[in-house]
ZATOR-291580 format. One record per residue (C-alpha): residue number from 0; x, y, z; residue in one letter. Coordinates in pm, whole numbers. Example, Ala and Ser with C-alpha at 12.3 -4.5 7.8 and 13.67 -1.06 7.14 Angstrom:
2
[atom 0; [1230; -450; 780]; "a"]
[atom 1; [1367; -106; 714]; "s"]
END
This chain:
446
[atom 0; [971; 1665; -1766]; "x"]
[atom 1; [892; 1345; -1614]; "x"]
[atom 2; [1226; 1348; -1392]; "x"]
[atom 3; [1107; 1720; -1284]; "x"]
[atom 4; [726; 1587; -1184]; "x"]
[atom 5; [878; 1371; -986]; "x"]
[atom 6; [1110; 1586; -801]; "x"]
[atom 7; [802; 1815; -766]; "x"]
[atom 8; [617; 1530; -614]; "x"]
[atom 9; [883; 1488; -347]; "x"]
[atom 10; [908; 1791; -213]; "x"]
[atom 11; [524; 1819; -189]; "x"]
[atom 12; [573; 1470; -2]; "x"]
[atom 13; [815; 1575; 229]; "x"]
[atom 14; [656; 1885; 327]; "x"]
[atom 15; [363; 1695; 391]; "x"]
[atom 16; [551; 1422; 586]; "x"]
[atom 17; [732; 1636; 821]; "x"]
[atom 18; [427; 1829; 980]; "x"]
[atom 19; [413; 1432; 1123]; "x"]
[atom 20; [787; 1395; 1217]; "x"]
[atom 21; [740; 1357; 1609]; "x"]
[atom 22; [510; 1081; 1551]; "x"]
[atom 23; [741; 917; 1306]; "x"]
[atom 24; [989; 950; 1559]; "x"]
[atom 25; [862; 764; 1815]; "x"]
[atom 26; [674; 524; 1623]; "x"]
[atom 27; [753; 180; 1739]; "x"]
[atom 28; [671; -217; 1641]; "x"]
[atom 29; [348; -365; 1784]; "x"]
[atom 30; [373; -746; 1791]; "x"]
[atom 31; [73; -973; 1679]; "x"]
[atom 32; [54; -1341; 1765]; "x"]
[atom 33; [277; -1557; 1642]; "x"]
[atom 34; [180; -1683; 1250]; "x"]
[atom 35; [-81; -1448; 1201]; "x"]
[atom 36; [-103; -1269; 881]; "x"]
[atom 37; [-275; -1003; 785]; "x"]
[atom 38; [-420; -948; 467]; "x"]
[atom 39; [-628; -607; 507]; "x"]
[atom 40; [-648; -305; 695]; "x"]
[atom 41; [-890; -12; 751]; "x"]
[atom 42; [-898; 317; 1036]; "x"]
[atom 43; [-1198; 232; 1238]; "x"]
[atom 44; [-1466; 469; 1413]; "x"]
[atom 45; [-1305; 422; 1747]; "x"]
[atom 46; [-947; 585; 1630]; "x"]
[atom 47; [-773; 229; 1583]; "x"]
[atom 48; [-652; 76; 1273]; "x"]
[atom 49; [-794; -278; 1254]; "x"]
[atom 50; [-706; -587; 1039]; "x"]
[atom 51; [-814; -923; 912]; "x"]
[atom 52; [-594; -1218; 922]; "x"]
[atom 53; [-544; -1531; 886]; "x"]
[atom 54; [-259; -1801; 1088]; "x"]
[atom 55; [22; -1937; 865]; "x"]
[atom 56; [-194; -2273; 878]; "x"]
[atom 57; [-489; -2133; 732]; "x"]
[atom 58; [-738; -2303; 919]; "x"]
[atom 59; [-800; -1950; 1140]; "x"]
[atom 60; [-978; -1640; 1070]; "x"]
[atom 61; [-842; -1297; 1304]; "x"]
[atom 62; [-1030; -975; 1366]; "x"]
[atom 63; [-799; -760; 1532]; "x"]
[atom 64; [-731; -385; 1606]; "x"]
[atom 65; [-421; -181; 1703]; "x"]
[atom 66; [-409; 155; 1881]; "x"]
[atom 67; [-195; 466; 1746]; "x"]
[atom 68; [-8; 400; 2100]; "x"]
[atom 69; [51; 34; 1999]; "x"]
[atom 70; [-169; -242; 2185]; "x"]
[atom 71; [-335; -503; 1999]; "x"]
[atom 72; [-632; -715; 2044]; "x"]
[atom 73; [-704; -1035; 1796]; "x"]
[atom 74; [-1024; -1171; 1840]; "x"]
[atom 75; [-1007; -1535; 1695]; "x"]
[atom 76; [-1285; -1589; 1520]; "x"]
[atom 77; [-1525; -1897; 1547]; "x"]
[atom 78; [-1580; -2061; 1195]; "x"]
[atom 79; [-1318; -2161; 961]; "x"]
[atom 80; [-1336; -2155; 629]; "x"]
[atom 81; [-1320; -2431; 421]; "x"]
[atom 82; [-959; -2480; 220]; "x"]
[atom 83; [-1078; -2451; -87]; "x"]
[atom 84; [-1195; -2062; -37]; "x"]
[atom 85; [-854; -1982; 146]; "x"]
[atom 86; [-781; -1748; -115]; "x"]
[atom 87; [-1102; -1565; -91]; "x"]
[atom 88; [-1160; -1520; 269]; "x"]
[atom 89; [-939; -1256; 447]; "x"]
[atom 90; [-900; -1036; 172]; "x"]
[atom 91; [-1183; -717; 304]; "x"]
[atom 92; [-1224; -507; 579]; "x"]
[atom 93; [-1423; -189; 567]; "x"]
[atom 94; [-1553; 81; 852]; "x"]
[atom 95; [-1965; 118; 786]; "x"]
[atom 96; [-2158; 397; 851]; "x"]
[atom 97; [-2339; 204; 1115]; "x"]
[atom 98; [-2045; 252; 1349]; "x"]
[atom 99; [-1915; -84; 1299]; "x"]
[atom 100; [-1676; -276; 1100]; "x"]
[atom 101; [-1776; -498; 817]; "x"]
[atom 102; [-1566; -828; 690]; "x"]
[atom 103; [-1556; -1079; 460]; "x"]
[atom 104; [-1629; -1443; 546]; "x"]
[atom 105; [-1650; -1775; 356]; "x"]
[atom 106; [-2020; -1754; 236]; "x"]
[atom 107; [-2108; -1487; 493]; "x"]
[atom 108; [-2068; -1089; 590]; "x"]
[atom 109; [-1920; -1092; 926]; "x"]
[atom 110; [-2021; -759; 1150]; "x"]
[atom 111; [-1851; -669; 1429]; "x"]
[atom 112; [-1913; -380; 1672]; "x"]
[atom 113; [-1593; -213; 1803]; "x"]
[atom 114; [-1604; -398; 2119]; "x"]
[atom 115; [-1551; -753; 1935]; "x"]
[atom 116; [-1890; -853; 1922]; "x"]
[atom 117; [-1925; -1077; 1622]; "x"]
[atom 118; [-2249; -1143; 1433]; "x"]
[atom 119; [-2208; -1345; 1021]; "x"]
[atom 120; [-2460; -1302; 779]; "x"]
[atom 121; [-2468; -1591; 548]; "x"]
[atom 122; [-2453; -1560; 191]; "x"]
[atom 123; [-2699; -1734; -32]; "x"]
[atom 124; [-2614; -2099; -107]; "x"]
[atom 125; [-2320; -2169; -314]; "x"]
[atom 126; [-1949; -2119; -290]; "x"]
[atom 127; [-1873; -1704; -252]; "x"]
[atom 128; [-1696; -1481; -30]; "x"]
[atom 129; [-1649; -1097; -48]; "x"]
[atom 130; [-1307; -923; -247]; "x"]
[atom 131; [-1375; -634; -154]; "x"]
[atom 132; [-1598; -396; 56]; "x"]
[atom 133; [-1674; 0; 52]; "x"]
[atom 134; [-1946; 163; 305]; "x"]
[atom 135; [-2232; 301; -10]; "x"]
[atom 136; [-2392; 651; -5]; "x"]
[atom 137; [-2685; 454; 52]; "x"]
[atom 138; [-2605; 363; 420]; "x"]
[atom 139; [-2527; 52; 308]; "x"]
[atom 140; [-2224; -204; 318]; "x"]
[atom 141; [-2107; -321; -33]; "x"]
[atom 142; [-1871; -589; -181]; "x"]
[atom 143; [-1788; -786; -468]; "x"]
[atom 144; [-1784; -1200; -499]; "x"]
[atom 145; [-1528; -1221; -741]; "x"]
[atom 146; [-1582; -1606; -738]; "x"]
[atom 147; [-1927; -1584; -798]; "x"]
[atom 148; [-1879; -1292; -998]; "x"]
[atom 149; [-2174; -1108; -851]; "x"]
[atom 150; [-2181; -734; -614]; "x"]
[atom 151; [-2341; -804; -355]; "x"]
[atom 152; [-2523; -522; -82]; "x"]
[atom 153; [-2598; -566; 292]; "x"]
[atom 154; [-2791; -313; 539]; "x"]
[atom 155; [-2695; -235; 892]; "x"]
[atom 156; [-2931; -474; 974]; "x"]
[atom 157; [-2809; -757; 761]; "x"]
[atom 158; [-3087; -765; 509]; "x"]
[atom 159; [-2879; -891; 175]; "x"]
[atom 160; [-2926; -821; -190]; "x"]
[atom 161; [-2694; -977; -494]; "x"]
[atom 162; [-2655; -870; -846]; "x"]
[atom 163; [-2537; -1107; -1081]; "x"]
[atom 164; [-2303; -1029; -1366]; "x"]
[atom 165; [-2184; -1262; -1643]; "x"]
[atom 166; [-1985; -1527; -1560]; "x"]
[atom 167; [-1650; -1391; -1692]; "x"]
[atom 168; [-1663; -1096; -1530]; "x"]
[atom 169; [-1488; -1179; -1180]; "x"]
[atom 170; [-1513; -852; -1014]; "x"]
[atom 171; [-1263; -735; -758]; "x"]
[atom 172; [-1217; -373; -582]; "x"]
[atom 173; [-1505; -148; -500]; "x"]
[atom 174; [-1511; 215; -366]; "x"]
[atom 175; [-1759; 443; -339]; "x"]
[atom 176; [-1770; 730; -605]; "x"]
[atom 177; [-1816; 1116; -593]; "x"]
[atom 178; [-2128; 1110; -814]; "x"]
[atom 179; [-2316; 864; -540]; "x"]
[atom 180; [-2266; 544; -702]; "x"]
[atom 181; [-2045; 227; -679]; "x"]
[atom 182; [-1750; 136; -849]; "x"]
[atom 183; [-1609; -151; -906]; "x"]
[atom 184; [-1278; -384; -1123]; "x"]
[atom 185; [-1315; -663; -1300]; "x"]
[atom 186; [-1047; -850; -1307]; "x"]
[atom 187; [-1061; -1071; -1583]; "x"]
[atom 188; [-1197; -849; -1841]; "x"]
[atom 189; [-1056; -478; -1922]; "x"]
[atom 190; [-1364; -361; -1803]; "x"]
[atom 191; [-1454; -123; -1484]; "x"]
[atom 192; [-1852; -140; -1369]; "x"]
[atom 193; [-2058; 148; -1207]; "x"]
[atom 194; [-2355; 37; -1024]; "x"]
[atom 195; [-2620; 276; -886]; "x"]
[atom 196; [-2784; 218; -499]; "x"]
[atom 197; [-3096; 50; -687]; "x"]
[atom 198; [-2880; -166; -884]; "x"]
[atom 199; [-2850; -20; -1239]; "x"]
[atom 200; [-2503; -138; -1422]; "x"]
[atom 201; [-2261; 43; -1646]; "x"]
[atom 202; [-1957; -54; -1766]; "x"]
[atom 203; [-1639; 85; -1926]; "x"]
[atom 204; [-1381; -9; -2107]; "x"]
[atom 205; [-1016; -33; -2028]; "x"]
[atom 206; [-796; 46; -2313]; "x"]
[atom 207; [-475; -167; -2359]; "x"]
[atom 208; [-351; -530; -2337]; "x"]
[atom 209; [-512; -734; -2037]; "x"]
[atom 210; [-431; -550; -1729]; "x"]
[atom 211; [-573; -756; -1440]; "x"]
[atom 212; [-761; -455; -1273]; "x"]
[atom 213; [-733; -520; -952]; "x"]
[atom 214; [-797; -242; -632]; "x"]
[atom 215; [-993; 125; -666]; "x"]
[atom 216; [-1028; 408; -462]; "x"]
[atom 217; [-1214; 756; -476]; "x"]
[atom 218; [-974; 1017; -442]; "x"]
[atom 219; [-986; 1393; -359]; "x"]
[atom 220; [-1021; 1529; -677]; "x"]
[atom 221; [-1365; 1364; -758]; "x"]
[atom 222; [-1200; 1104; -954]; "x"]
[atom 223; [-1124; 713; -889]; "x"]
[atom 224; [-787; 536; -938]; "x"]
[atom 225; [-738; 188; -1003]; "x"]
[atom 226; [-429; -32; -972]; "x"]
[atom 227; [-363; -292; -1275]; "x"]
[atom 228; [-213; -646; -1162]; "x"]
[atom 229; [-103; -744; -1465]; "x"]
[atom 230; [85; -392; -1586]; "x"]
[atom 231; [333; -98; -1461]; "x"]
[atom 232; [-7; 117; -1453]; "x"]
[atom 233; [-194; 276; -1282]; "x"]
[atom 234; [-566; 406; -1376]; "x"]
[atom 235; [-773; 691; -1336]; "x"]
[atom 236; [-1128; 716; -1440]; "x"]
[atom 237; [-1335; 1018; -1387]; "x"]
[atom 238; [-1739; 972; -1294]; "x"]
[atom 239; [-1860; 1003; -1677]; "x"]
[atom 240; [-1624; 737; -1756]; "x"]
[atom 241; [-1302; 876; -1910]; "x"]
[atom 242; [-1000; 614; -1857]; "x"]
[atom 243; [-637; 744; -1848]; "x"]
[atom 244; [-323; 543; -1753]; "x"]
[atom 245; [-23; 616; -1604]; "x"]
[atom 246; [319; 420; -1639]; "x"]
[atom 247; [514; 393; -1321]; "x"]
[atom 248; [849; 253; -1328]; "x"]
[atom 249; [832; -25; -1107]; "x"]
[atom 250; [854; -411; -1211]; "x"]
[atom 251; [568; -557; -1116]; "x"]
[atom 252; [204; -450; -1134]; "x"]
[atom 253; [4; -239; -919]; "x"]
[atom 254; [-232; -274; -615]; "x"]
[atom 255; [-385; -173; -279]; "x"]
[atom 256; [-419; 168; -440]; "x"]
[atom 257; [-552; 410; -155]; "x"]
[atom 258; [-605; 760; -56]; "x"]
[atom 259; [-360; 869; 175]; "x"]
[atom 260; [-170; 1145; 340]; "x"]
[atom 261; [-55; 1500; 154]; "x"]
[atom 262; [-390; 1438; -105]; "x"]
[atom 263; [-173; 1135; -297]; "x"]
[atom 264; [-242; 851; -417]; "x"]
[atom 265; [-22; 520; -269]; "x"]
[atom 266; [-38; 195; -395]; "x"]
[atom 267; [218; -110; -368]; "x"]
[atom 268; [402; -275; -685]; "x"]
[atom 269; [609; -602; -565]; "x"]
[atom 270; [807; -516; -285]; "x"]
[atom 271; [751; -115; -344]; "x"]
[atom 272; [537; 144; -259]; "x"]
[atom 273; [487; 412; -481]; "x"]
[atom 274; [234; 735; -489]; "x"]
[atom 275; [82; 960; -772]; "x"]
[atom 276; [-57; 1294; -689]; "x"]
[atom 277; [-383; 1375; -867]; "x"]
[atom 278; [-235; 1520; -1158]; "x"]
[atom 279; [-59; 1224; -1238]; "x"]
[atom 280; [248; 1311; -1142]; "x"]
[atom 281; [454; 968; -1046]; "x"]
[atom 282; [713; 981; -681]; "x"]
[atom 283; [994; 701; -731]; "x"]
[atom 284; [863; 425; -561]; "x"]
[atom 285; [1057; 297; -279]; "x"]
[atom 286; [1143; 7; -74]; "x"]
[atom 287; [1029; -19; 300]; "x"]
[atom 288; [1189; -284; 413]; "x"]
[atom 289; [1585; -240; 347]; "x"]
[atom 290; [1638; -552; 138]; "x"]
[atom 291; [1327; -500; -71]; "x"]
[atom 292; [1185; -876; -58]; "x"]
[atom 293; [849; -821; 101]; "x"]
[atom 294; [506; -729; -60]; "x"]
[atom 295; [284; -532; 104]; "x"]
[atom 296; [-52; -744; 137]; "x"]
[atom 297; [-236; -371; 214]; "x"]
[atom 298; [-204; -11; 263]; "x"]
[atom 299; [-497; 204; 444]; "x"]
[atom 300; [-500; 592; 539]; "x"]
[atom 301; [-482; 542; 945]; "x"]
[atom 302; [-707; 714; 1176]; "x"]
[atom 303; [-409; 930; 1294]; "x"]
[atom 304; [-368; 1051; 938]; "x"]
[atom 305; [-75; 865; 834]; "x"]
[atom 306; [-30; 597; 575]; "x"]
[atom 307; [-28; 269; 729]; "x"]
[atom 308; [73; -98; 589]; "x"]
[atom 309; [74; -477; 635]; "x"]
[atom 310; [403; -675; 473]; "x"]
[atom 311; [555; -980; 523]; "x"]
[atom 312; [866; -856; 694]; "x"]
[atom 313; [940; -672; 1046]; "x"]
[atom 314; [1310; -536; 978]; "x"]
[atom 315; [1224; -156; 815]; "x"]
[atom 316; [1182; 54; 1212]; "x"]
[atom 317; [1597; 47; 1254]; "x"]
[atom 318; [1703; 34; 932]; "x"]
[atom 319; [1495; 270; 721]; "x"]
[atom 320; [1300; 495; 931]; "x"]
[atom 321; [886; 337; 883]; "x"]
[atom 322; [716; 57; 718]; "x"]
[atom 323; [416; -53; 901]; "x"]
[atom 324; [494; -469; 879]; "x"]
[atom 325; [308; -785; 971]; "x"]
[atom 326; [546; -1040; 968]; "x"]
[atom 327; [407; -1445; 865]; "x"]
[atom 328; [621; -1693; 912]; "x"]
[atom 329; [875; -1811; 1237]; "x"]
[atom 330; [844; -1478; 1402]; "x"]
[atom 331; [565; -1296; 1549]; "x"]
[atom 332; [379; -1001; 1296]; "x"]
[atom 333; [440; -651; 1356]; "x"]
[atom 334; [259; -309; 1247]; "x"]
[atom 335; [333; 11; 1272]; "x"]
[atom 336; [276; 358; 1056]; "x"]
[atom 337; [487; 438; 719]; "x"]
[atom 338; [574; 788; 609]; "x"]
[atom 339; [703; 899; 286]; "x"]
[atom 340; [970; 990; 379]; "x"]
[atom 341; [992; 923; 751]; "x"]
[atom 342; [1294; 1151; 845]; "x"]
[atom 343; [1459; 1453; 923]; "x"]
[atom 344; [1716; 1412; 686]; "x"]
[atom 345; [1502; 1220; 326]; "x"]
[atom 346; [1605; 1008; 44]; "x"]
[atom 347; [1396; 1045; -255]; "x"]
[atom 348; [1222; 976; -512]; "x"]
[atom 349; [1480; 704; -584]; "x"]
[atom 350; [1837; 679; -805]; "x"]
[atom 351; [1801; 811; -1182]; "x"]
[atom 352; [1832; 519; -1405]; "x"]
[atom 353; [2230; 450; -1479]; "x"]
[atom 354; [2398; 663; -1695]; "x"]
[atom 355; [2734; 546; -1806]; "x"]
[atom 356; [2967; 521; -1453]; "x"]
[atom 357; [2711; 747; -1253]; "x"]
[atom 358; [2349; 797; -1142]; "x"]
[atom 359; [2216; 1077; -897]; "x"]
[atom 360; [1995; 1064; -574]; "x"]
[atom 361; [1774; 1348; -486]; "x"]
[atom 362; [1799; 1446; -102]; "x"]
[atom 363; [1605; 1724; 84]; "x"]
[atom 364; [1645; 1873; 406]; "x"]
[atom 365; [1441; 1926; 689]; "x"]
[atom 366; [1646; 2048; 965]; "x"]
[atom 367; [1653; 2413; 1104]; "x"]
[atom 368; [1996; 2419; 1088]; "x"]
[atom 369; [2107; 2224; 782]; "x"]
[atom 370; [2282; 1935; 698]; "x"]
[atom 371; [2604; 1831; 618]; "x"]
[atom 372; [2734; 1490; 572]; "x"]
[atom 373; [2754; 1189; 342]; "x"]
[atom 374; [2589; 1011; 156]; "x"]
[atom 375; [2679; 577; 39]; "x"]
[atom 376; [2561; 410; -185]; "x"]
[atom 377; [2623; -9; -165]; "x"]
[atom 378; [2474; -369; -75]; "x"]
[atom 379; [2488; -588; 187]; "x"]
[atom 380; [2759; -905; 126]; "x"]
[atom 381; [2740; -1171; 354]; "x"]
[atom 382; [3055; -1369; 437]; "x"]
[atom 383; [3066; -1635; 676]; "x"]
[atom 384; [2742; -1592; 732]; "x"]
[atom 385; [2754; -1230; 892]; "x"]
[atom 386; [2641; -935; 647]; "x"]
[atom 387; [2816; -655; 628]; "x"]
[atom 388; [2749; -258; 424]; "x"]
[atom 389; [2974; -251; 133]; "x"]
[atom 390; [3005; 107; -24]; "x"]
[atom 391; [2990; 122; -371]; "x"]
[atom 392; [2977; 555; -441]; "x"]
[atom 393; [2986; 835; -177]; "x"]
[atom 394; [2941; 1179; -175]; "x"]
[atom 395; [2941; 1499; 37]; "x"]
[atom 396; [2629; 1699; 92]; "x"]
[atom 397; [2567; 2036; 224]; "x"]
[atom 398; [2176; 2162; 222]; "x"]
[atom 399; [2008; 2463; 407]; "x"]
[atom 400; [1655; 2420; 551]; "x"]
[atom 401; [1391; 2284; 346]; "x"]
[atom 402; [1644; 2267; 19]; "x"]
[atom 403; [1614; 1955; -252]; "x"]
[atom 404; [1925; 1886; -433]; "x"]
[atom 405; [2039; 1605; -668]; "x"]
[atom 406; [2376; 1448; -554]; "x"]
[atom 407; [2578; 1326; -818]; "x"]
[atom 408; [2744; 959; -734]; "x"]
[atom 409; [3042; 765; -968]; "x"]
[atom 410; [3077; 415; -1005]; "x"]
[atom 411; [3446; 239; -1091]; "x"]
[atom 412; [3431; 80; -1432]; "x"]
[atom 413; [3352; -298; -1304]; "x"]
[atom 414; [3075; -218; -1071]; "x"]
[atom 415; [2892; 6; -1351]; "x"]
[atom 416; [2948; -304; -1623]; "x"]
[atom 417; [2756; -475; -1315]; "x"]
[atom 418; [2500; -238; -1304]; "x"]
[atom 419; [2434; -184; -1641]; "x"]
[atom 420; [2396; -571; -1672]; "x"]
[atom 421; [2103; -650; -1366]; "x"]
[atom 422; [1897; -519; -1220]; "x"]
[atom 423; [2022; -459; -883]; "x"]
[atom 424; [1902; -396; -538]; "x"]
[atom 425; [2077; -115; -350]; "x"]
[atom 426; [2088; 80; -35]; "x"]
[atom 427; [2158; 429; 37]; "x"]
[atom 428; [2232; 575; 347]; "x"]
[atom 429; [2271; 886; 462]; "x"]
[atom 430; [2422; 986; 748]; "x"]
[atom 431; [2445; 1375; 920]; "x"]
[atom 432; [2687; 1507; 1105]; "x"]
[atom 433; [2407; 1662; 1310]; "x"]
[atom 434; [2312; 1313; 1395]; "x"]
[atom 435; [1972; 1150; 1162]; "x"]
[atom 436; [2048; 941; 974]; "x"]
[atom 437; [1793; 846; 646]; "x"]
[atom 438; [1762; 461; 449]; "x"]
[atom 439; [1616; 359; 190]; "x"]
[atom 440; [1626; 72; -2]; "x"]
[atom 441; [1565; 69; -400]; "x"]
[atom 442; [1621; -136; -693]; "x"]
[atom 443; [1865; -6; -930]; "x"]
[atom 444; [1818; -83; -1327]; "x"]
[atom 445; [2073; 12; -1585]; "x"]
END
């Protein structure tokens, strides 16, 4: 049943993907300064997606914004932060209601109008910074401090207002909830807070083993979802406070959960990004970036209506059809939309789990007039230091328009005692006679 959810889940996500296809198409890699990493993202009221970063050195705050059509502006904000809140700093952006967009600084609230006029509000004395921000019901701007474990509350004007918890409590995401309250993780306790506009706390428990609670997010069905740090999970907990979890099969645990395209929920486990519809139905999660080594640091729902994403690597365009990536290190960042799944021709949800000497791949068409080719399965080797595609299983395919089908694929007797034995990452690639061609990267486990 689980197996069939999924499939389900694809083709819902495909459908949904494909009524974007020309923009996926064309989408293309916008270039940031070199070093700069960001660390969130959020649409803004002007149509852009904007971002907060920080350089490689950490000694630099960013504001920046990029259009659907690809230009960037980084405005270079004027006081650092001190070392020790590094960690703490860049984490929050947020659109408020005021028409502006709302960020976190060390012991302030930095404003900034969409022209890149900057105004910080300073905190109250004492070392803070904001998680994480969501525009209230109130009219209002709201974030935790998870280091000084209070939610704090700032007007379009700037007037501020904190409310302490208990020490332990170390609050984290925040979203806005259906019923007209505030919700909010706490990351160090299995615990999930509600807060009313005049400042009246709940809390809830978390059943299970710690979980790290880490990002939340109101989604269309009334509900908000939570991702867990320290689990496989994800969470759902409705406005009167029912918790239910979900297993995903990823390795890692869960976060920069978001609402995004086709009414699903996306989030990011390691180097993955997976989504669960409202039902709780899981979709494989899948790799961006074709050798599945870079974390997303954020996900947001982008003004153009498309999911978009900030990683660590700028290799996915070419090689597996989106990823949105801002690169850190040597090279300059890049961003750009991701789609699930980004092409004509789609992978998905990912391999079934090894079965003896085979496993299956699910594929679905979206062309008018078919497809028809086939489809490898391998890894990259590298040998004297050039990499090359080394097939592993392939298999014909033959689908009409808008058909799923699993393709079965056979290992030799060595390479499935392999398989069996690590946990592996893989590519498959499929490639049409009528010409598209669709990625994906994936970790295999037997």
């Amino acid at each position: 049943m689980r197996r069939a959810g999924a499939l389900i889940l694809w083709v819902v996500t495909f459908v949904a993907a494909m009524a974007g296809l020309a923009q996926a198409e064309e989408s293309t890699s916008h270039s940031l300064a070199e070093a700069t990493w960001a660390k969130a993202l959020v649409a803004g009221p002007d149509g852009n997606v904007w971002f907060l970063a920080e350089t490689i050195d950490s000694k630099r705050i960013i504001l920046g914004k990029v259009t659907t059509a690809g230009e960037v502006t980084e405005i270079p904000l004027r006081v650092p932060a001190p070392p020790v809140l590094r960690y703490h700093r860049t984490e929050t952006i947020t659109a408020g209601p005021d028409g502006n967009l709302w960020f976190g600084e060390a012991n302030a609230v930095g404003r900034s109008t969409t022209a890149g006029e900057v105004t910080s509000f300073a905190l109250p004395a004492g070392a803070s910074a904001p998680t994480a921000m969501a525009a209230g019901p109130d009219g209002n701007i709201w974030f935790t401090e998870g280091a000084a474990s209070k939610i704090g509350r700032i007007t379009p004007s700037g007037q501020l207002a904190q409310f302490t918890l208990p020490p332990e409590r170390k609050p984290s995401g925040i979203a806005a909830g259906s019923d007209g309250n505030l919700w909010f993780t706490e990351r160090t306790i299995n615990e999930i807070g509600r807060i009313t506009p005049a400042g009246q706390i709940t809390e809830f428990r978390v059943p299970g083993p710690a979980a790290k609670l880490d990002s939340i997010t109101a989604s269309p069905d009334g509900n908000l979802w939570f991702g867990e740090a320290g689990a496989s999970r994800v969470g759902r907990i409705t406005p009167s406070g029912e918790v239910t979890q979900f297993a995903v099969p990823t390795w890692g645990g869960t976060s920069s959960i978001v609402s995004g395209p086709g009414g699903l929920l996306y989030f990011a486990s390691g180097p993955e990004i997976g989504a669960i519809s409202p039902a709780g139905e899981i979709s494989w999660p899948s790799c961006p970036y074709w050798r599945c080594t870079a974390s997303p640091e954020a996900l947001a729902l982008g003004p153009d209506g498309r999911l978009w994403t900030a990683s660590g690597v700028a290799r996915c365009a070419e090689l597996c059809g989106g990823g949105s990536a801002i690169y850190v290190g040597h090279l300059p960042g890049v961003i750009q939309p991701y789609d699930l799944p980004p092409l004509q021709l789609a992978i998905g949800p990912r391999l079934t789990r090894l079965r003896g000497n085979s496993t299956s791949i699910s594929l679905a068409c979206g062309l008018e007039s078919g497809c028809r080719g086939t489809v490898r399965l391998g890894w990259y080797v590298v040998r004297n230091h050039r990499s090359r595609f080394q097939t592993l299983s392939r298999a014909r395919y033959d689908l009409r328009q808008d058909e799923t089908r699993r393709i079965s694929l056979r290992f030799s007797g060595k390479t499935a005692a392999y398989l069996h034995r690590y946990t592996t990452h893989l590519l498959v690639i499929a490639s049409g006679e009528q010409g598209p061609t669709a990625k994906r990267g994936l970790y295999l486990s037997g």
